[in-house]
C-alpha positions, 0 to 999 in steps of 0.5 A: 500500500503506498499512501499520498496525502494532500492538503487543499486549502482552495477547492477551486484552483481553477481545475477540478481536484479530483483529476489532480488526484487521479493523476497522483495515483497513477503516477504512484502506479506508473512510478512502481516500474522498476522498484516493486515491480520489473519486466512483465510483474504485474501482480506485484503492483501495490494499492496506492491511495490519495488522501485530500483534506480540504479545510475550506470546501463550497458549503454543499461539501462540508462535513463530507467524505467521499471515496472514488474508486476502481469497481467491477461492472459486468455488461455482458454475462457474470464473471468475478475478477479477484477484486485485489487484481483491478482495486489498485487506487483509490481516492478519498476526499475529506471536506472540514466544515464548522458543524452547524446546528443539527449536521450529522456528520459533523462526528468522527474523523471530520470532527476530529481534524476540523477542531485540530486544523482550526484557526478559530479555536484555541489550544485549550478548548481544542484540548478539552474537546479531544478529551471529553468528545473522543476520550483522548488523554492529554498527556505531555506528549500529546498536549505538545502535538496540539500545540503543533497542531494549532501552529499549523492551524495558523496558516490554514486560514489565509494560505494552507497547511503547507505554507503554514508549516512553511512560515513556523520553520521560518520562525524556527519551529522545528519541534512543532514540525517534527511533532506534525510528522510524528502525528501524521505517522501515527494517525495515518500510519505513514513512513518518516518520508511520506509524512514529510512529503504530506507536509511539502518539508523542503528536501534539504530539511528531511535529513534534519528531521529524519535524524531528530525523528531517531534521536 
């Protein structure tokens, strides 16, 4: 399984971002040649999958998670291909919003990074509701990822997660950063290098954060 995850602060970048998607999980596919797969090995091609949080999505999109995906259509007759054979990317959208009175799908996951990637809300309360709402200690390690979280909340607002990172390493947060990487590591399950990648970290500065990561 190879995982790609993006942060898409404008849903209207002047083309639709599903395609941009789309493109990434084929070039994660294509990009297979010759590392997990040679010559005419197939079988070996990996899922690949492209996560998008968008934290500020058209009204009708908030609060909502949608999966784009390969399926099986029979036109002619029944036949039942192993779906692991043509199941090979999957795209996964994941629109924030405020949670308005009486939305529904304001729970879970959407609930969860909405009030962590959010610059309206403070520390604190983002603490208090990840206690009482989804049971999390805060403990000292997981009261400094908040803190990181809430840095990056930051730029989310006027320009993205991206260039919100970008302004605290200017600012010489490194330990904010590394506690981003760390979390994108643990919720999402990624390597040290596709957390960096999620995060747009400077080549040149991955080394710096692969070494404090083992430290």
């Amino acid at each position: 399984m190879i995982i790609n995850v993006e942060a898409q602060n404008d849903f209207y970048p002047g083309y639709p971002i599903i395609k941009r998607a789309l493109y990434y999980c084929s070039r994660m596919i294509s990009s297979q040649y010759g590392s997990e797969f040679t010559e005419t090995h197939y079988e070996k091609i990996r899922k690949v999958y492209s996560i998008w949080i968008c934290p500020n999505p058209p009204k009708k999109r908030e609060n909502t998670v949608t999966r784009y995906c390969v399926q099986e259509e029979n036109l002619a007759s029944q036949v039942l291909e192993q779906k692991e054979n043509y199941d090979l990317l999957t795209v996964v959208m994941i629109c924030l919003g405020l949670g308005h009175a009486g939305d529904d799908n304001y729970r879970g996951i959407l609930k969860l990074l909405g009030v962590l990637l959010s610059s309206e809300k403070e520390a604190e309360e983002k603490k208090k509701i990840l206690q009482e709402d989804f049971d999390i200690a805060m403990t000292k390690t997981m009261e400094s990822e908040v803190s990181a979280m809430c840095n990056l909340s930051k730029g989310v607002e006027e320009r993205g997660i991206a260039i919100g990172l970008e302004r605290g390493m200017e600012r010489g947060l490194e330990t904010g950063t590394l506690n981003a990487i760390r979390k994108l590591m643990e919720t999402l399950k990624l390597t040290a290098e596709q957390a960096m990648e999620a995060l747009k970290v400077p080549e040149e500065e991955k080394v710096k954060y692969a070494g404090m990561l083992k430290g």
